[in-house]
Residue, then its C-alpha position, 0 to 999 in steps of 0.5 A: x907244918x911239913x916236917x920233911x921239906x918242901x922236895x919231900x912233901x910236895x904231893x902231899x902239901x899240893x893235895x891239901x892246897x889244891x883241895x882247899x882251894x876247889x872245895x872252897x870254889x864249890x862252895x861259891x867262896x870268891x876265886x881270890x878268896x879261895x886262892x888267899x886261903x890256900x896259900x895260908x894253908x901253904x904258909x901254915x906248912x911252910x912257915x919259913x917260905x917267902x910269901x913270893x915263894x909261897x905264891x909261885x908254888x900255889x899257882x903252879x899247883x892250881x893251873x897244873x890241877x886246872x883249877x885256876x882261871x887264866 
């Protein structure tokens, strides 16, 4: 879990989301199965997020790293 909030630790959260995302797409893992995994990774961090939250910030992270297909 982050212990500094989400202001403070976003470089830090959006590089272990993303990472966890595009090292499980190199692997061959399904595009929302590499997604569903980073937004658990997401959550785990920030237990107290709201899933929609949750989802918004992953999505941002991934099309602002280029990761995430349109």
């Amino acid at each position: 879990m982050c212990k500094t909030g989400h202001t403070t630790c976003k470089d830090e959260c959006e590089i272990v989301v993303c990472r966890t995302y595009k090292e499980l797409r190199a692997h061959g893992i399904d595009d929302l199965v590499a997604f569903s995994s980073a937004l658990n990774v997401y959550r785990l961090r920030h237990p107290s997020q709201s899933r929609a939250d949750a989802i918004y910030w992953v999505s941002e992270w991934l099309s602002m790293d280029g990761e995430m297909a349109n």
